[in-house]
N, C-alpha and C positions, 0 to 999 in steps of 0.2 A: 695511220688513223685519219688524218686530212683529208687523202684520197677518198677513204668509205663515210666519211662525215660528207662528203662533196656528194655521193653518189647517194646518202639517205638523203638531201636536202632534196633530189629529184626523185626520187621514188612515186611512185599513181600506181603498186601494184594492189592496192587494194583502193575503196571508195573514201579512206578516211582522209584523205589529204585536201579531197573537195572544202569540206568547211574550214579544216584546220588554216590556225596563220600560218602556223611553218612547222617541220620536222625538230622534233625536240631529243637532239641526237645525246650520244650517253658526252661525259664530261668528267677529267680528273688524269694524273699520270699513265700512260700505259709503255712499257709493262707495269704490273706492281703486284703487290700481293694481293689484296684485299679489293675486291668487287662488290658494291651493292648494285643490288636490282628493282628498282619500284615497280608499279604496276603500267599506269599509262600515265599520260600528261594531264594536268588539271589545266584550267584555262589560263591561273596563273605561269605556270612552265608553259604553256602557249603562248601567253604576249610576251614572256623574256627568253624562250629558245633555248632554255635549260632547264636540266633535272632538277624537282624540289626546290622550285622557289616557292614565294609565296608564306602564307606561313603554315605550312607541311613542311616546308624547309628549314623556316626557324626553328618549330619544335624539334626535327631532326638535328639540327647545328647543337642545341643544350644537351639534349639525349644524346648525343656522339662526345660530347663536352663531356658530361657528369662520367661516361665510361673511359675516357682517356682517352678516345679519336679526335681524329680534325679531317674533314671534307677533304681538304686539300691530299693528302693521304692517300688517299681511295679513291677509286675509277668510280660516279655512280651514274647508273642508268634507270630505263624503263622497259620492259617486255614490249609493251606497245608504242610507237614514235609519234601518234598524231593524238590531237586530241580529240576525243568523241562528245558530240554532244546534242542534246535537241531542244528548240526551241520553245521557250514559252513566253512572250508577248517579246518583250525586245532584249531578253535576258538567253543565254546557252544556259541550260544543264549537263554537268556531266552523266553521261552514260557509259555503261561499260559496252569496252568491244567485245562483237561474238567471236566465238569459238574458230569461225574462218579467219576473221582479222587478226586475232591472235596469229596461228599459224602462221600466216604472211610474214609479220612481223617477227618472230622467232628466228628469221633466214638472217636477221639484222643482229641479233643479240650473239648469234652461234658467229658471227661474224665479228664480232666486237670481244669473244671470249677467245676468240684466234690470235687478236691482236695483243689483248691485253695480257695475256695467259697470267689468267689469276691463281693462287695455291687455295684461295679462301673465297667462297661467295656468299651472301646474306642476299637472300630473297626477303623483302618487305613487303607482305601483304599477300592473299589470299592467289591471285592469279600470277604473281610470279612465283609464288611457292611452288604452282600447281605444274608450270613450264618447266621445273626444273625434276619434282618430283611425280609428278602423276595425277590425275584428275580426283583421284581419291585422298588424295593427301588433305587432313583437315590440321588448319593452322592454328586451334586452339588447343586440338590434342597433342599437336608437336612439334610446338613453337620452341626455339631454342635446344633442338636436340642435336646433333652433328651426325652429318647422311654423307656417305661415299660415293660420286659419284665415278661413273662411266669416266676413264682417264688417270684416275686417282686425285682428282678434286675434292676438297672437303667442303660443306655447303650446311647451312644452315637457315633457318626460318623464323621470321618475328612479323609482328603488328605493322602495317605502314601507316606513317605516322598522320596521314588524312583521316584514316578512320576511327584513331583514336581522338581526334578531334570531332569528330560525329558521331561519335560516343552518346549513348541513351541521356546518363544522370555522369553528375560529376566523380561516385564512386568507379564505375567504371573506368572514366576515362584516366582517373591518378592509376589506379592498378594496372592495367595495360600501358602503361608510360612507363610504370616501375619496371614490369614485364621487361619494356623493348630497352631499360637501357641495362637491366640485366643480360640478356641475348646480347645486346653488343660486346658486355664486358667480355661474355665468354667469345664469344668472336673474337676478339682484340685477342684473346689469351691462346684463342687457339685449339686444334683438337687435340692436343696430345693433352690437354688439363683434363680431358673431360673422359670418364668410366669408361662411357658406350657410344660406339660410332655404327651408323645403319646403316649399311647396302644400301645403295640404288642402281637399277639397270639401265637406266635412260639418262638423258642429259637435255637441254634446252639443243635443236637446230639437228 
């Protein structure tokens, strides 16, 4: 894991490393069971060079907390390694990466699920959902369900916890909170708790 943490730190195979401060490589035990996956780096994981800080982080620390995780525990990453963003007067926005940069980045994550070899992965949010399951997969219709992947990985899908924070009105945002630390519990529980497990044919890489 040193080794490919060394070799994302140099990666330029796509244009997102231009602005970014640095490669916000995944972080946590590897091997282990339990893999989370966020989407891409907010600026806050850009100035401190790790997954979900900031507080997308802390809301994930209490939602990991209220279902019976601890960070330490679990491998977690991002689909995308740099941070994307565009300018508005002296301020970055986050932007999402496209659909190339993705890709790029995906060589990174199928790389990191080599090392780690997780039994369990939680995808956080729309575009890692979408890397693992398919560009049609919608995260509101099947958020928390348990999908088999390619290997015999069990994998599942919830809210990251950025956008429940950019949440419309405050109904929203408590609900989808409840949602993601529901989804963890059963995470943490496992699929064999759970009725019905879906097929998938693809995998991330």
């Amino acid at each position: 894991m040193k080794e490919l943490h060394e070799l994302a730190l140099r990666c330029r195979d796509c244009p997102l490393w231009k602005h970014a401060t640095q490669t916000v490589f995944g972080k946590g035990p590897a091997p282990t069971t339990m893999m989370l996956v966020g989407e891409q780096p907010s600026s806050h994981e850009d100035a401190a060079g790790e997954p979900f800080a900031g507080p997308a982080g802390v809301l994930l620390d209490r939602a990991l907390k209220e279902s019976g995780l601890n960070r330490h525990d679990v491998y977690l990453t991002n689909a995308v390694k740099h941070f994307k963003s565009e300018s508005h007067g002296k301020h970055r926005l986050h932007k999402r990466a496209n659909a190339a940069e993705q890709a790029i980045c995906r060589e990174w994550l199928a790389a990191e699920l080599r090392e780690v070899r997780p039994q369990r992965i939680l995808a956080l949010g729309a575009m890692a959902a979408q890397a693992f399951f398919g560009t049609t997969f919608q995260l509101s219709m099947s958020h928390g369900r348990w999908f088999k992947l390619h290997g015999g990985v069990d994998a599942m899908a919830t809210w990251n916890p950025s956008s429940i924070l950019h949440s419309i009105n405050r109904d929203t945002h408590d609900h989808r909170y409840q949602q993601l630390v529901d989804d963890l519990r059963a995470f943490a529980a496992g699929p064999e708790h759970s009725h019905t497990v879906f097929m998938v044919r693809r995998r991330a890489g």
